[in-house]
BALOBA-1460 file (C-alpha; in Angstrom, 3 decimals):
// residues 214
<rec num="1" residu="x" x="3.607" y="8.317" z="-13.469"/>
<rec num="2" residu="x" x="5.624" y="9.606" z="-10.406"/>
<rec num="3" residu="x" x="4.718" y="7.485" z="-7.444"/>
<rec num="4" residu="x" x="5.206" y="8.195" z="-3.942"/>
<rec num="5" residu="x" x="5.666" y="4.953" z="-1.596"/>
<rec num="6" residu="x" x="4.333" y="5.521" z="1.792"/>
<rec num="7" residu="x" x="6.307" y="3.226" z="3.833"/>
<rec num="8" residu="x" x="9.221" y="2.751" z="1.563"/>
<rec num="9" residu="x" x="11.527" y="1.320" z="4.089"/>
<rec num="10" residu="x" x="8.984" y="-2.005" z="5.275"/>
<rec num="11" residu="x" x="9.233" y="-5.281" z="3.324"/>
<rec num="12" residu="x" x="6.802" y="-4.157" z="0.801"/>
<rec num="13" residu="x" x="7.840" y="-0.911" z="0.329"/>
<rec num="14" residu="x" x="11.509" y="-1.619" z="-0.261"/>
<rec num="15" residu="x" x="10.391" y="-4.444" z="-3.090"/>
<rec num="16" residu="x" x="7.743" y="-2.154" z="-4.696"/>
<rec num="17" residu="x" x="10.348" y="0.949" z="-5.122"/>
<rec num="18" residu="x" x="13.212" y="-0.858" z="-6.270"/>
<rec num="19" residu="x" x="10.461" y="-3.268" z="-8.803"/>
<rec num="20" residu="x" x="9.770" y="0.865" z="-9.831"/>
<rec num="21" residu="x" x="13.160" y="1.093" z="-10.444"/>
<rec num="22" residu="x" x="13.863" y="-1.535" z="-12.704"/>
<rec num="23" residu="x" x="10.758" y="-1.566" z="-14.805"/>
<rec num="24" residu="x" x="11.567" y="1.913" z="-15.884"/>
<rec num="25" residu="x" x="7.657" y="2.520" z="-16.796"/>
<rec num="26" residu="x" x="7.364" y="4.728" z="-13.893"/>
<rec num="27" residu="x" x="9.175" y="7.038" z="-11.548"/>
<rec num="28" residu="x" x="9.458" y="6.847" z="-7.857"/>
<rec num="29" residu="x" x="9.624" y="8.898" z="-4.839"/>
<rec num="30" residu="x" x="10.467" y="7.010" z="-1.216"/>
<rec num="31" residu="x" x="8.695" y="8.606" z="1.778"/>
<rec num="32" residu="x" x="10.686" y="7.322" z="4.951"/>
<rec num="33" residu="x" x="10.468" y="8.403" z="8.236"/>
<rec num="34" residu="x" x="14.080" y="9.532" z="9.148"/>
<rec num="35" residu="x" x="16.877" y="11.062" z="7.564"/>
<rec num="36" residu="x" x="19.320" y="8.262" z="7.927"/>
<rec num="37" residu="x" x="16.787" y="5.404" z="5.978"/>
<rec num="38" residu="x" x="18.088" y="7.694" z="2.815"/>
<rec num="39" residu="x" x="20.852" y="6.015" z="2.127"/>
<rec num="40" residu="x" x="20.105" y="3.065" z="0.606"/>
<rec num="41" residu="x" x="17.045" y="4.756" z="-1.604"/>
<rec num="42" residu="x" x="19.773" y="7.464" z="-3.010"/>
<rec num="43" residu="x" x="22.406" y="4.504" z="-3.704"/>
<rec num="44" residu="x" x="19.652" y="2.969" z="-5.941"/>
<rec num="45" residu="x" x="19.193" y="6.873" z="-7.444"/>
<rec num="46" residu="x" x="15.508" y="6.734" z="-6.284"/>
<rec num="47" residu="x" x="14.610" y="10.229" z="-4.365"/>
<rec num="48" residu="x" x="13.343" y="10.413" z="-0.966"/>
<rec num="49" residu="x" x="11.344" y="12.759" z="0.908"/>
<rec num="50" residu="x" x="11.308" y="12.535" z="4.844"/>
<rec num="51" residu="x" x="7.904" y="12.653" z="6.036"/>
<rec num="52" residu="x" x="6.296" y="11.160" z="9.346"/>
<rec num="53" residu="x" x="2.655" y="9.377" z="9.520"/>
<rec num="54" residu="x" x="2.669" y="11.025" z="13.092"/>
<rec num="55" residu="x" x="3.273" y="14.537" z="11.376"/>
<rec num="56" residu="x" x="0.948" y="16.657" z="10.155"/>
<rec num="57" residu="x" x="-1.154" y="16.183" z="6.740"/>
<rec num="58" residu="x" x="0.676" y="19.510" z="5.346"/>
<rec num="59" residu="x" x="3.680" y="17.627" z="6.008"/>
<rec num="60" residu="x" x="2.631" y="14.702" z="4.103"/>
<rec num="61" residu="x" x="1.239" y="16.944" z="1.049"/>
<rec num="62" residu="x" x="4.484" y="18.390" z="0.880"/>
<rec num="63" residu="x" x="6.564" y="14.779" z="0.621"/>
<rec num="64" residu="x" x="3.426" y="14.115" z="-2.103"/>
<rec num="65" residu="x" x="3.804" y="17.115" z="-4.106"/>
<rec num="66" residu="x" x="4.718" y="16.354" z="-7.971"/>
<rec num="67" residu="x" x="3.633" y="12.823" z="-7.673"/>
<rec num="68" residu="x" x="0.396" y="11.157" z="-9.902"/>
<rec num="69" residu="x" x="0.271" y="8.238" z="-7.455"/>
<rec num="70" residu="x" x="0.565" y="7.508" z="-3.505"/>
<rec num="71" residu="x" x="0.795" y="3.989" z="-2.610"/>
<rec num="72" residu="x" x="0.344" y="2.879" z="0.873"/>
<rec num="73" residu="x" x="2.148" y="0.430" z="2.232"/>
<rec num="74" residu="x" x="3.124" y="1.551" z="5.622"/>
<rec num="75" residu="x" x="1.924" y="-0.429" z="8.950"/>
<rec num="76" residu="x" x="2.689" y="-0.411" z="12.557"/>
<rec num="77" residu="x" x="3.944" y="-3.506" z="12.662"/>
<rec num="78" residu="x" x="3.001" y="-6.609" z="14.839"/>
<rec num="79" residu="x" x="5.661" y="-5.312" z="17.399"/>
<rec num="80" residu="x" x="4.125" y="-2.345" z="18.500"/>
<rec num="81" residu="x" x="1.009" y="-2.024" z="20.537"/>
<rec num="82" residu="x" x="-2.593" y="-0.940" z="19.446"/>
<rec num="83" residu="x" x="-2.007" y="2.493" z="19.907"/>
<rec num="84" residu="x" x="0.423" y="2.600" z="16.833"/>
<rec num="85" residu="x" x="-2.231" y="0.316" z="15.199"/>
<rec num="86" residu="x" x="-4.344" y="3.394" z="15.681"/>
<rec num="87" residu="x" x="-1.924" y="6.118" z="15.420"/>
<rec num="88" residu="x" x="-0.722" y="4.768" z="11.717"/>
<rec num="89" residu="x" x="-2.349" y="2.263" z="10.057"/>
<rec num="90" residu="x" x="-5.717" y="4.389" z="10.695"/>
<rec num="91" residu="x" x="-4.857" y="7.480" z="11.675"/>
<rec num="92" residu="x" x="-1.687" y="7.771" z="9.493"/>
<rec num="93" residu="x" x="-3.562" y="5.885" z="6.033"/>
<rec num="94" residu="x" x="-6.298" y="9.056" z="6.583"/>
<rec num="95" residu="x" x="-4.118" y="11.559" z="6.900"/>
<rec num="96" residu="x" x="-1.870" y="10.125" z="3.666"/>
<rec num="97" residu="x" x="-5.841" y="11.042" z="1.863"/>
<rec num="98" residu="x" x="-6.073" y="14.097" z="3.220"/>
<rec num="99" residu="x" x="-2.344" y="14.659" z="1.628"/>
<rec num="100" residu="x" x="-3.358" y="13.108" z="-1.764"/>
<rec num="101" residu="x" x="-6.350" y="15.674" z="-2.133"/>
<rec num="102" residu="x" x="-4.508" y="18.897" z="-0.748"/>
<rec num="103" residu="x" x="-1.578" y="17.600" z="-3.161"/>
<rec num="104" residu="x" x="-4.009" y="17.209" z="-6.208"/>
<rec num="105" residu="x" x="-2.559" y="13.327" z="-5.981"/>
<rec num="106" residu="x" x="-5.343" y="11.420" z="-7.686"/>
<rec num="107" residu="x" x="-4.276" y="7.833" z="-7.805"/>
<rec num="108" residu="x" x="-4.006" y="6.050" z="-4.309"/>
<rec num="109" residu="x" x="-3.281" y="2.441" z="-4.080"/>
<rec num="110" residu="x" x="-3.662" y="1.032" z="-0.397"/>
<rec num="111" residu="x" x="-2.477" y="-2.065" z="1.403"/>
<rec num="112" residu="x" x="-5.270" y="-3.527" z="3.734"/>
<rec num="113" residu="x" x="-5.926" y="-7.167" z="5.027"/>
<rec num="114" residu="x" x="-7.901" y="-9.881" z="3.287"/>
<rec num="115" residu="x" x="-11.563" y="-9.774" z="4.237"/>
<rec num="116" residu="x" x="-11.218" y="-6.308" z="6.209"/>
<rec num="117" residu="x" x="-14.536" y="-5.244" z="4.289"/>
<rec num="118" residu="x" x="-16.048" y="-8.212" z="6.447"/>
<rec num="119" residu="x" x="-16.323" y="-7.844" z="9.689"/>
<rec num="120" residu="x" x="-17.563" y="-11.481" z="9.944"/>
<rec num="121" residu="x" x="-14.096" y="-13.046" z="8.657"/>
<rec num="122" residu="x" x="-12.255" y="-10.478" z="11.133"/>
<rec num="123" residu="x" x="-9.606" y="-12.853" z="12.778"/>
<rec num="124" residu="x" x="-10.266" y="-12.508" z="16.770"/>
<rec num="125" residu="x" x="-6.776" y="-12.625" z="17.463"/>
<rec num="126" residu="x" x="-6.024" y="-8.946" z="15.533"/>
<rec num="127" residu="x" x="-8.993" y="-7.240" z="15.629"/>
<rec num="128" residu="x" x="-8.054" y="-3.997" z="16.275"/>
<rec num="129" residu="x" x="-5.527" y="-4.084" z="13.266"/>
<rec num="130" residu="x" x="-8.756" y="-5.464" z="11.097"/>
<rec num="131" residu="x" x="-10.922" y="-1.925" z="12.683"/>
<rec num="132" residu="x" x="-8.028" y="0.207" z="11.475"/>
<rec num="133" residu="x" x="-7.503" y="-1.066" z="7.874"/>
<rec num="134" residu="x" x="-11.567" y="-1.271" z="7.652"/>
<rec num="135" residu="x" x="-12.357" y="2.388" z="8.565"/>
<rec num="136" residu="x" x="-8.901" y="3.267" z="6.126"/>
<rec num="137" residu="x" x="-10.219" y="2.003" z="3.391"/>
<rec num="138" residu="x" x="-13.888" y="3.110" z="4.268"/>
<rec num="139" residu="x" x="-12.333" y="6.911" z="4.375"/>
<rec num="140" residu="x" x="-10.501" y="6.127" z="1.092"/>
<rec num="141" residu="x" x="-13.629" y="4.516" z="-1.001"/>
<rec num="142" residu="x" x="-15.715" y="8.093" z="0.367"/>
<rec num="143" residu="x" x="-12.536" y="10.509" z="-0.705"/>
<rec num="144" residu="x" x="-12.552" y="11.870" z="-4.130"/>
<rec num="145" residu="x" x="-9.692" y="9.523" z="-4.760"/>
<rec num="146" residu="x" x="-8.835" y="7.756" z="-7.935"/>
<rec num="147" residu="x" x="-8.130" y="4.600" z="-5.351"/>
<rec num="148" residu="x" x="-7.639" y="0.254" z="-5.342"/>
<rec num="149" residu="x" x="-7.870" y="-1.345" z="-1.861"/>
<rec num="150" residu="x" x="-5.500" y="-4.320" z="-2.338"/>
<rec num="151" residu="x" x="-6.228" y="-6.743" z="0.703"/>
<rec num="152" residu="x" x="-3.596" y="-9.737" z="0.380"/>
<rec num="153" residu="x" x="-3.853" y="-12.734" z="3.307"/>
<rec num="154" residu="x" x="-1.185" y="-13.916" z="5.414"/>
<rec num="155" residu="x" x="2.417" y="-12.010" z="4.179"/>
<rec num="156" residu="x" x="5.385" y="-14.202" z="4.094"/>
<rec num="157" residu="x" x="8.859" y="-13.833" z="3.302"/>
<rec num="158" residu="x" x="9.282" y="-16.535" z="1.042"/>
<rec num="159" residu="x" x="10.602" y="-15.792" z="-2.027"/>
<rec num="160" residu="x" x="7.676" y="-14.754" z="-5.102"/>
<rec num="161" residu="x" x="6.377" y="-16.944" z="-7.243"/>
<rec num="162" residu="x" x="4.786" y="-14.092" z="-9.690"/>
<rec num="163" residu="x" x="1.536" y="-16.235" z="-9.444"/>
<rec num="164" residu="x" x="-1.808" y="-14.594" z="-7.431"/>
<rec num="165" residu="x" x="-5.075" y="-15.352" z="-6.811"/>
<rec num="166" residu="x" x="-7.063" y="-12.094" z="-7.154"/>
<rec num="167" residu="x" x="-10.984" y="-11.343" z="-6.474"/>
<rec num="168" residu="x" x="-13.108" y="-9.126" z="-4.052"/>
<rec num="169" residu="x" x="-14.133" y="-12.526" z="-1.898"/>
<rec num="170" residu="x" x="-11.921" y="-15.132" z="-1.098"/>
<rec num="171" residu="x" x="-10.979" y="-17.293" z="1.692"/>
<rec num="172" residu="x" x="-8.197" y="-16.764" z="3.908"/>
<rec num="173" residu="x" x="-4.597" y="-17.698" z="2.322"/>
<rec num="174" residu="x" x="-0.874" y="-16.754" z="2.508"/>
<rec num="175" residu="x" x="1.122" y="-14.458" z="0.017"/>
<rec num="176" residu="x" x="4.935" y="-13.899" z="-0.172"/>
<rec num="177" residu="x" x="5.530" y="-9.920" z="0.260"/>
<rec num="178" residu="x" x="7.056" y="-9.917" z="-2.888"/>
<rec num="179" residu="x" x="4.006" y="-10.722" z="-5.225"/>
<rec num="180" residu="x" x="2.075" y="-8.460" z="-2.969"/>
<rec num="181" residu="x" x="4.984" y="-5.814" z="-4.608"/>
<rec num="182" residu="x" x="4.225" y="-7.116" z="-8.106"/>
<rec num="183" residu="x" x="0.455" y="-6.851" z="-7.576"/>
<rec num="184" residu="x" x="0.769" y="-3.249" z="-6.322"/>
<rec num="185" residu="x" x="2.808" y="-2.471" z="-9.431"/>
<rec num="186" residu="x" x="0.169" y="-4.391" z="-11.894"/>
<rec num="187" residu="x" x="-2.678" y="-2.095" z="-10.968"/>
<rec num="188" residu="x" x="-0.722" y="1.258" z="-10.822"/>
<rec num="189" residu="x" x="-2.335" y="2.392" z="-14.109"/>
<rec num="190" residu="x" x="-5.134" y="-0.265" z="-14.884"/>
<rec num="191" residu="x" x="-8.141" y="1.555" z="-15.044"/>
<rec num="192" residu="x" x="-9.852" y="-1.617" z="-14.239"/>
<rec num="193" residu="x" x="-8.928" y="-1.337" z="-10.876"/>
<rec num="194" residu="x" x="-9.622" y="2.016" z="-10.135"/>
<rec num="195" residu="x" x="-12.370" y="2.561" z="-7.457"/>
<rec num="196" residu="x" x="-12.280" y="-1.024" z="-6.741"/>
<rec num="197" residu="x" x="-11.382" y="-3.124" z="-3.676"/>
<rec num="198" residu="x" x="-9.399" y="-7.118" z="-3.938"/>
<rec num="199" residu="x" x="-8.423" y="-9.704" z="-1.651"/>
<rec num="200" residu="x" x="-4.921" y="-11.381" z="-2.701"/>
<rec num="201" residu="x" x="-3.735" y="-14.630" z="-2.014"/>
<rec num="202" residu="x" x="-1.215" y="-17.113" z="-3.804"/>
<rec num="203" residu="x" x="-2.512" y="-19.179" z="-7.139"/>
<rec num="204" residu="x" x="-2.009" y="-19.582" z="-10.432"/>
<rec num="205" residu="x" x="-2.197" y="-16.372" z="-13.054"/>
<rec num="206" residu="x" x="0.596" y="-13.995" z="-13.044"/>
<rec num="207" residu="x" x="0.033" y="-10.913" z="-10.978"/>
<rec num="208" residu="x" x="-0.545" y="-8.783" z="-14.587"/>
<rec num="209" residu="x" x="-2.786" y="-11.305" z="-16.083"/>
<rec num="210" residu="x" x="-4.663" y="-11.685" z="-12.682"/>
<rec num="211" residu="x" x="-5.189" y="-8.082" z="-12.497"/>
<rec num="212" residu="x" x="-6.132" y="-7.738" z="-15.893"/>
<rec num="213" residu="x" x="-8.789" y="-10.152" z="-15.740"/>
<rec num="214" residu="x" x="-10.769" y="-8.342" z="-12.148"/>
């Protein structure tokens, strides 16, 4: 498959297209937001295409054109106010659908937040952030999308330990970005994932095991 990362220059998105990379199983396409993020994506000889989530869905059908697969990892970060919470992590993961069906993408994979399905377990202190990945992935599950909803716990930058905890209700945990990658990769073409949604935390299978077994 050719798969377009949505956020190829965060933490995720750099370990997901460069895991791409090396595998070999698949090709990859790095959406980034400016020209000057290319750099390091064409010294790697991955492609880019320069798209904005604040552009318009044309725009982002035209960065996904040729692809199989979008995966979303994009976010506004914890730096930025609610308004880019809004603006990108909602209003930017809809518009990234809207691409994927104008495009004839079927296969979306999207990062969201342990327990955003619940609004019970939302944590008080990010709420917002919870209301934006909720009403994403709502959109997505109601799109004619081939999609998986990954939601992993608390990221960290620790380095991976390959080993996840997988299932579509468990408690609150942490997860290195980097098995959150390897996860993402796992359920790229595992039909057992497709229209389903996960939380992701730590444990004890490896990420393709894990996956297998949802």
């Amino acid at each position: 498959m050719k798969v377009l990362i949505v956020g190829a220059n965060g933490q995720i998105g750099k370990q997901l297209v460069k895991l791409i990379k090396e595998e070999d199983k698949h090709t990859v396409r790095a959406m980034i937001r400016k020209e000057e993020q290319a750099r390091q994506f064409e010294d790697m000889g991955v492609e880019t295409a320069v798209a904005s989530l604040e552009g318009t869905v044309d725009e982002l059908a035209e960065a996904a054109k040729g692809c199989d697969a979008i995966v979303f990892t994009a976010g506004s970060g914890g730096h930025t106010g609610y308004d880019k919470t809004l603006l990108i992590d909602l209003d930017g993961a809809v518009k990234t659908i809207e691409a994927a069906e104008k495009a004839g993408v079927d296969r979306f994979v999207m990062v969201s937040a342990i327990q955003a399905n619940n609004r019970d377990n939302w944590s008080e202190t990010i709420k917002p952030y919870y209301a934006a990945k909720h009403y994403a992935d709502r959109i997505l599950e109601n799109s004619s999308l081939n999609y998986t909803i990954v939601r992993p716990g608390g990221l960290t930058d620790e380095a991976g330990t390959g080993k996840i905890k997988a299932a579509e209700n468990l408690e609150r945990g942490f997860i290195p970005r980097e098995d959150v990658a390897k996860t993402l990769y796992a359920v790229l073409d595992k039909e057992n994932t497709y229209k389903r949604a996960f939380d992701l935390v730590s444990g004890e299978e490896d990420a393709e095991t894990a996956v297998n077994n949802l």
